[in-house]
Structures are given as structure tokens and as C-alpha cells.
matplotlib code that plots the C-alpha trace (Angstrom):
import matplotlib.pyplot as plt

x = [-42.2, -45.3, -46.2, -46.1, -47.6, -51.0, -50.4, -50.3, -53.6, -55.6, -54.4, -54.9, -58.8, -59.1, -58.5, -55.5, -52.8, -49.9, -49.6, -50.7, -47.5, -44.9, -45.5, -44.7, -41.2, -40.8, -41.4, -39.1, -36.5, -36.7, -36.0, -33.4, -31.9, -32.3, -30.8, -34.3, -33.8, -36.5, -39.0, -37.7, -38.5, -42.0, -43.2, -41.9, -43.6, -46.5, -46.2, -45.4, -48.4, -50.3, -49.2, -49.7, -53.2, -55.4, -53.3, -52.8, -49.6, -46.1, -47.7, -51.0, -48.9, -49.0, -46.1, -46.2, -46.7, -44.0, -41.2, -42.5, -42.6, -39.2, -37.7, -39.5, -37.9, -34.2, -35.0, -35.7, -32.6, -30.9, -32.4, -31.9, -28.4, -27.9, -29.4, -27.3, -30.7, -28.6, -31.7, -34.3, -31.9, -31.5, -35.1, -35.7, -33.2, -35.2, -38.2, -36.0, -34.9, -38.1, -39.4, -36.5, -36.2, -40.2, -39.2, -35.7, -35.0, -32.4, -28.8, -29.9, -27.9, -30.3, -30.6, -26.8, -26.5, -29.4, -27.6, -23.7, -25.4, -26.9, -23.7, -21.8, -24.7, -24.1, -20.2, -21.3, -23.1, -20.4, -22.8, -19.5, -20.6, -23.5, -22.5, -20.0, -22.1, -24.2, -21.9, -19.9, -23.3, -22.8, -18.9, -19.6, -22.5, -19.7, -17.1, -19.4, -18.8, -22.4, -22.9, -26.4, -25.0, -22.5, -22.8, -21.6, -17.8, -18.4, -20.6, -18.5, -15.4, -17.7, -18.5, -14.8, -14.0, -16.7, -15.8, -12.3, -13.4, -15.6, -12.0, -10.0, -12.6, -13.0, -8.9, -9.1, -6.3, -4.7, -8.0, -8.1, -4.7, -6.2, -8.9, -7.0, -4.6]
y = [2.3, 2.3, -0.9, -0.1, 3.4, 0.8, -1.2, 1.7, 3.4, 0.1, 0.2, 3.9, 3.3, 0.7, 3.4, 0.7, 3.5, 1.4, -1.0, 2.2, 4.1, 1.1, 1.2, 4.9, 4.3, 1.5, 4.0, 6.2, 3.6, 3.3, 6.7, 6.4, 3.8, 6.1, 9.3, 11.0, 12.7, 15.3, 12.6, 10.9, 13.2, 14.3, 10.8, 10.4, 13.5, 12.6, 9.5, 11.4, 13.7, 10.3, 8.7, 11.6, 11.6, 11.5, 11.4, 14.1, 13.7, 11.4, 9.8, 8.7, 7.3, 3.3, 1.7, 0.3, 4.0, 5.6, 3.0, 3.7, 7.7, 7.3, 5.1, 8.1, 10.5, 9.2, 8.7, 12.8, 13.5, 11.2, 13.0, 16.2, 15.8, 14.2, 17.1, 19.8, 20.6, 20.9, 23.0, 20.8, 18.0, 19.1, 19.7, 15.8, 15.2, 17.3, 15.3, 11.5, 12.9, 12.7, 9.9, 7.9, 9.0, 8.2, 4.4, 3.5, 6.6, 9.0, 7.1, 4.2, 2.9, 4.5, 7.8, 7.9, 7.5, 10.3, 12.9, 11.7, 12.5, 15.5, 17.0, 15.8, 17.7, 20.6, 20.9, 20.9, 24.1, 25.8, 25.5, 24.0, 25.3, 22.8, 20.5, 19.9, 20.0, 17.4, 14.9, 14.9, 14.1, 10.8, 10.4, 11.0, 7.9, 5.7, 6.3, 4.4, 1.4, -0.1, -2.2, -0.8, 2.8, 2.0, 2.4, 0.6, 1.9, 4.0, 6.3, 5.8, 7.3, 9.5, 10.9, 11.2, 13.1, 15.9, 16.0, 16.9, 19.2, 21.3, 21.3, 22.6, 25.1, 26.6, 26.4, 23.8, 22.1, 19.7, 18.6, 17.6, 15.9, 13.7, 12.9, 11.9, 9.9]
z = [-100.1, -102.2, -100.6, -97.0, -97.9, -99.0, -95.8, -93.9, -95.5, -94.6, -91.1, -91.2, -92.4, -89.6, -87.2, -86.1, -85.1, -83.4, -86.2, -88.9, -87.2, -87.1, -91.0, -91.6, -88.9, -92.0, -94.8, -93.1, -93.0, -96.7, -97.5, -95.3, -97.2, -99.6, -98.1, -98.9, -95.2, -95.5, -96.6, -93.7, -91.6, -92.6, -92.3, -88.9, -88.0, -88.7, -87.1, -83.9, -83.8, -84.6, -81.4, -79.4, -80.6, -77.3, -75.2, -72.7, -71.2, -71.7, -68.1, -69.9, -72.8, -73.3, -73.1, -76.6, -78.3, -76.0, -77.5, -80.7, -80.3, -78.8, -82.1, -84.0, -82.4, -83.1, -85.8, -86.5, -85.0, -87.4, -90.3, -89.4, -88.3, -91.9, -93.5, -91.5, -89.5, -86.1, -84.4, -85.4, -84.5, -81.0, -80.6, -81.1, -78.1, -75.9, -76.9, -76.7, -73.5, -70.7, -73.3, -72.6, -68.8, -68.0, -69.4, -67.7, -65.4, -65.8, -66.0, -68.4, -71.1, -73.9, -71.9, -71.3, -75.3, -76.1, -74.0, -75.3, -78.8, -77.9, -76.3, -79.4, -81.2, -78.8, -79.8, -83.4, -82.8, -80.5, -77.0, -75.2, -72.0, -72.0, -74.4, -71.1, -68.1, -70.5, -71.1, -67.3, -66.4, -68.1, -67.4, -63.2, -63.3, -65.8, -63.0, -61.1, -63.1, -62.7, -66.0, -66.6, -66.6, -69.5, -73.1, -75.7, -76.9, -79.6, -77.3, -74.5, -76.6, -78.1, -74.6, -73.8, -77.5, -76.9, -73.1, -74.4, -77.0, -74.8, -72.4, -75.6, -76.6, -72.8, -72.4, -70.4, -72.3, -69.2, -68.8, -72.6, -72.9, -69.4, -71.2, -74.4, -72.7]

ax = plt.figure().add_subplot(projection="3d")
ax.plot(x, y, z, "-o")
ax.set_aspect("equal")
plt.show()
């Protein structure tokens, strides 16, 4: 850590702020590793405002900082879901969200994944009304079977759990046993 933290300062002093903000997403990774989530979290924050540093609007964003803002931003949610920050979690899904959207369009694999674990998130904190409409968002484009709509497994059942939790939770109880089987 205490190297990258130098790395990063020189970058920083260079005024290089793409390679200066891939170091801190590095640093962040460390403490990570070593479930420091709040020091996580604060580093990739700051990283964040960095990269949205003159610039006015997501549209104006390069492409380069965007992917990098995005990988900042999941990680956040990360962290705070870790550290039982659910609000603060769901607030970096809203942000993932039109970053993610603006790159691939809605109904990507990596959008499809960032709203799965945001209704999941949603379920955690009892909004089963729209931890619902959330994920059936996902499960109607899946039913359309287009490979570049699909995520991987563990989202996909993922997807299918909360779905049937938010079906159990509104009495909906057919609906979840459908779903389980």
C-alpha cells in the first residue's frame, strides 16, 4: 500500500490523473484484501471526485475515465455492502447504473448484473416492491435468450432467488414455488 500510495503521489504531482486514479482503485484493492472496507472506500472516493474533475457531464466523459469511474463505483458498493452500509451501497448502484448504460446500453451483461445486485440489495433492505419490478426487468430481456443479454450463473440464479423472495414477501407464494422449481 505504502508503495502505490508514493507511485500515486508522483503521478498525482505530474498532474497524470488516469494513471494517478488506477493506483488509488490498487490501493483500494489492498485494503480490501485486507477487509479495511472504510479505507476502501475513502480512497475510491476520492478517486471518483478525481475523475469527475472537469468534466461537466457523464456525456463529456472519456472513455477511459468512465471504465475507471465505473470499476470505482463497484467497488464502493462492495465496501459498503461488506460494512452493512446498505444506503450508501445502493447509492453506488444508482451511480454504476447510467455509467454502465451510457457504455453498453441498457440490457448488457454488466448492466443486467448491476441492477440483479441492486435488487438483491433492495431485498436486503425490505423495498420488495422495487427490488421486483427491478429484477423482472432483467428476467423479461433473459426470456429472450439473446447471449449478450445473459449473465453469468451466479447472477442469473441470483436474479431468480430475489425475484422469488420479493414473490414470498408480497404473498405471491405460486409465483415463488414457479420460480424455485
Amino acid at each position: 500500500i505504502s508503495h502505490r500510495s508514493r507511485v500515486y503521489q508522483l503521478l498525482d504531482e505530474d498532474n497524470r490523473a488516469i494513471p494517478a486514479c488506477q493506483q488509488q482503485v490498487m490501493i483500494a484493492h489492498h485494503h480490501v484484501a485486507k477487509e479495511e472496507y472504510a479505507k476502501s472506500a475513502v480512497v475510491l472516493s476520492e478517486a471518483s471526485r478525481r475523475l469527475h474533475k472537469g468534466v461537466r457531464s457523464i456525456d463529456d466523459m472519456a472513455f477511459d475515465r468512465r471504465d475507471l469511474l465505473i470499476q470505482c463505483h463497484q467497488m464502493q458498493a462492495i465496501c459498503y455492502n461488506r460494512s452493512k452500509k446498505w444506503n450508501e451501497a445502493l447509492e453506488q448502484y444508482d451511480k454504476i447504473l447510467p455509467l454502465v448504460a451510457k457504455r453498453e446500453g441498457q440490457g448488457g451483461k454488466e448492466y443486467n448484473s448491476a441492477l440483479i445486485h441492486k435488487s438483491a440489495l433492495l431485498v436486503g433492505m425490505g423495498n420488495h416492491r422495487l427490488a421486483g419490478s427491478s429484477v423482472n426487468k432483467y428476467l423479461k430481456l433473459a426470456e429472450l435468450s439473446d447471449p449478450n443479454l445473459i449473465v453469468d450463473d451466479l447472477d442469473h440464479v441470483l436474479a431468480l432467488d430475489t425475484c422469488a423472495a420479493t414473490h414470498l414477501k408480497m404473498g405471491n407464494v405460486d409465483k415463488a414455488i414457479s420460480i424455485f422449481e
